[in-house]
C-alpha positions as CSV (number, residue, x, y, z in Angstrom):
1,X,0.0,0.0,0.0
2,X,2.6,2.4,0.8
3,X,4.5,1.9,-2.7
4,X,1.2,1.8,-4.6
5,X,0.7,5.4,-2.7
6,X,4.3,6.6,-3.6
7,X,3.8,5.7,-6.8
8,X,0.0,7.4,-7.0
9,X,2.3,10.6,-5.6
10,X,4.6,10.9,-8.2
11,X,3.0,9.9,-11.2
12,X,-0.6,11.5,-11.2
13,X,0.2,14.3,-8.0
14,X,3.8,15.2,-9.2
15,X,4.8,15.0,-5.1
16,X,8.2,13.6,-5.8
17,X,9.8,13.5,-2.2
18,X,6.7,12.8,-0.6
19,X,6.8,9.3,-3.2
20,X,10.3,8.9,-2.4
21,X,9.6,9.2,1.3
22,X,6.8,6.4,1.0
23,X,9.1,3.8,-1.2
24,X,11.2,4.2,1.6
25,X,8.4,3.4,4.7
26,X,7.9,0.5,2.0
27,X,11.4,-1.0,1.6
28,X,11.7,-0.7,5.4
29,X,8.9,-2.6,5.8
30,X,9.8,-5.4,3.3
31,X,13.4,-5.0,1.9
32,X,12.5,-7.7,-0.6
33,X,9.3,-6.4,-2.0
34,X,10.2,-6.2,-5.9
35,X,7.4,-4.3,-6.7
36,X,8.5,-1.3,-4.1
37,X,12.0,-1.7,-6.0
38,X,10.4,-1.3,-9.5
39,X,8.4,2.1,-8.3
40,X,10.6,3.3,-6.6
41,X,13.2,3.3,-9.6
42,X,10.4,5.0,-11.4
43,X,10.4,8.1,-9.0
44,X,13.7,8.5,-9.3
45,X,13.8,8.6,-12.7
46,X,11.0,11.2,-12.5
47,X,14.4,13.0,-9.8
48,X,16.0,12.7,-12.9
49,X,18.4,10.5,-10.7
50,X,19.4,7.7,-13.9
51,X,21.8,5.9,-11.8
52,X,20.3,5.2,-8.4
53,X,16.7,4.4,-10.7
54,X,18.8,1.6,-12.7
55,X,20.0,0.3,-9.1
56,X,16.7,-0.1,-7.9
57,X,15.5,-2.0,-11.3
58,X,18.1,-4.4,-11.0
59,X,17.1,-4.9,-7.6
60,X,13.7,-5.4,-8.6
61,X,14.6,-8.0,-11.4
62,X,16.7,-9.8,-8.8
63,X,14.0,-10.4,-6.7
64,X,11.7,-11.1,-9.5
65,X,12.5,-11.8,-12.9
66,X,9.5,-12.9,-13.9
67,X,7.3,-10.7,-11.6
68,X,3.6,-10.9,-13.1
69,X,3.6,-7.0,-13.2
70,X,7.0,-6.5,-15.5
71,X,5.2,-5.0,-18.2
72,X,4.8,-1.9,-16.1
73,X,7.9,-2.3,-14.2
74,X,10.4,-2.6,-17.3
75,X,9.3,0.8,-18.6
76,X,11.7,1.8,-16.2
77,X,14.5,0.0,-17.9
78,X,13.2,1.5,-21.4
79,X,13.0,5.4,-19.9
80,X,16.6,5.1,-18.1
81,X,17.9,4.5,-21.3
82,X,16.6,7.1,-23.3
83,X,17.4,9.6,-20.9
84,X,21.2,8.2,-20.8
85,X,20.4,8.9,-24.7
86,X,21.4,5.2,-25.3
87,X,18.7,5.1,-27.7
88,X,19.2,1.4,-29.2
89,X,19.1,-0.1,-25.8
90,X,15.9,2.2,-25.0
91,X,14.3,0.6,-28.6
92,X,15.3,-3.2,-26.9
93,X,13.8,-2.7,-23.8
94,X,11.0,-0.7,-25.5
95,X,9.9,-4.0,-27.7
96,X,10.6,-6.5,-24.9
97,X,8.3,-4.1,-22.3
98,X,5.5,-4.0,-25.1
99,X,5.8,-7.8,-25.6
100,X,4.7,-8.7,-22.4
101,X,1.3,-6.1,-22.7
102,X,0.7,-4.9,-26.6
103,X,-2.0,-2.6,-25.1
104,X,-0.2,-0.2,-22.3
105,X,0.5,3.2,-23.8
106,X,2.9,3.8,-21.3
107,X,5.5,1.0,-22.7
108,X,5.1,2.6,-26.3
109,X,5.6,6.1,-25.3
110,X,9.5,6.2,-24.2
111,X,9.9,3.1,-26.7
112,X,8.8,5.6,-29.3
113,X,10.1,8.7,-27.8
114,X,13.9,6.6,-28.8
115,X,12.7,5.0,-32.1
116,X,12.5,8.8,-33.4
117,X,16.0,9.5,-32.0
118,X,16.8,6.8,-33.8
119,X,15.1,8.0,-37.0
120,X,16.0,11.4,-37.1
121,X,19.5,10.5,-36.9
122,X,18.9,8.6,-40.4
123,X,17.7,5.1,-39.1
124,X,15.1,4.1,-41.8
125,X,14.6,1.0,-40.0
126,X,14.1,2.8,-36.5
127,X,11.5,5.4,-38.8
128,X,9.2,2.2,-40.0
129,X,9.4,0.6,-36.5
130,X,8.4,4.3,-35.3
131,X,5.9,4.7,-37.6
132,X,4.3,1.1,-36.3
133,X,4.4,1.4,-32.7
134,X,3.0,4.8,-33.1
135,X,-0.3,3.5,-34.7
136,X,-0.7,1.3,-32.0
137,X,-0.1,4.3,-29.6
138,X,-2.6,6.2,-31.4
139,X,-5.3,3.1,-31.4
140,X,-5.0,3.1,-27.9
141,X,-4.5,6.8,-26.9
142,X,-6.2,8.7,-29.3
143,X,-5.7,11.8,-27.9
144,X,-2.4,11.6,-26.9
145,X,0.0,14.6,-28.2
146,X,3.3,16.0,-27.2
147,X,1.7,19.1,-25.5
148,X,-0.2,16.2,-23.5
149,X,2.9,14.9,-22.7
150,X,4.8,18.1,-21.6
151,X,1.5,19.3,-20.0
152,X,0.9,16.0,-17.7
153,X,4.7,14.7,-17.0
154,X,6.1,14.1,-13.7
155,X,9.7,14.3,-14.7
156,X,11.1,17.3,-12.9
157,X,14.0,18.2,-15.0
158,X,13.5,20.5,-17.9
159,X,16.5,18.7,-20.2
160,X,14.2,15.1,-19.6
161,X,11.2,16.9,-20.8
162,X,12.7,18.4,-23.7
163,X,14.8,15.1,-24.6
164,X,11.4,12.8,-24.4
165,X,9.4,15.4,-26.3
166,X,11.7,15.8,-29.1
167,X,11.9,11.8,-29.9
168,X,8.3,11.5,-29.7
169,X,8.1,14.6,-32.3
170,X,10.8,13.1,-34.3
171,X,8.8,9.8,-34.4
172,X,5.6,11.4,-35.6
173,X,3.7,12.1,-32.5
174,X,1.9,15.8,-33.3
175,X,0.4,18.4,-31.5
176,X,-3.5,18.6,-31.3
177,X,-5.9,20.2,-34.1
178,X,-6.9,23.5,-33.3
């Protein structure tokens, strides 16, 4: 409960030390809850703090590498790696994390956000794959636009914004009519 409240913190309430403050209450509670690990990682990544976020996803993976919940957990291994701007590793982790759950947007947008880093640096391949997994963002968020994304992100450094917002233009993701 306490993770599941950090993590309710930081993604939808943008409270980041008050999520970091309840993924702690959690790990001291049970040091070898994987799913605390996994959300955890995700608030710091939201810090903008890469390296401690990839600690805590190995952690997580330790504990569970075949947790029933990875397809939300291994986003975190897909946005660490676009923010390190290791866009080819972001793409791997970006097609195993949509594997395990075709239909959760959240998986295709940093996935796609590095295929069009990919692309605009000339990657034809990258620019089909792009175009692909951003029909099947579209089919299952409609609505969803970079200004949507700027607008609603809990990531607290201005560089990360701009980084994320810039692959997903680059891969084809617009602004809204009007």
């Amino acid at each position: 409960a306490l993770t599941i409240a950090g993590h309710v913190r930081a993604f939808l309430h943008h409270r980041l030390p008050e999520a970091m403050a309840l993924h702690a209450r959690a790990l001291a509670a049970n040091p070898n809850l994987a799913m605390a690990w996994a959300l955890s990682a995700i608030t710091c990544l939201y810090l903008g703090d890469i390296a401690e976020a990839e600690r805590r996803l190995a952690r997580y993976k330790q504990l569970s590498p075949l947790h029933p919940h990875a397809f939300l957990y291994d986003v975190g291994f897909v946005i660490a790696a676009l923010l390190n701007g290791n866009f080819a590793a972001a793409v791997i982790a970006g097609r195993a994390a949509s594997e395990l759950h075709a239909g959760f947007a959240a998986a295709c947008k940093p996935y796609l956000a590095a295929l069009g880093h990919l692309a605009e640096a000339g990657d034809a391949a990258a620019a089909d794959e792009a175009a692909r997994v951003g029909a099947r963002l579209r089919a299952i968020e409609p609505d969803f636009s970079v200004v949507h994304f700027v607008a609603n992100t809990p990531f607290s450094r201005a560089e990360h914004v701009a980084l994320y917002a810039r692959g997903l233009r680059a891969a084809g993701i617009g602004e809204p009519a009007g």
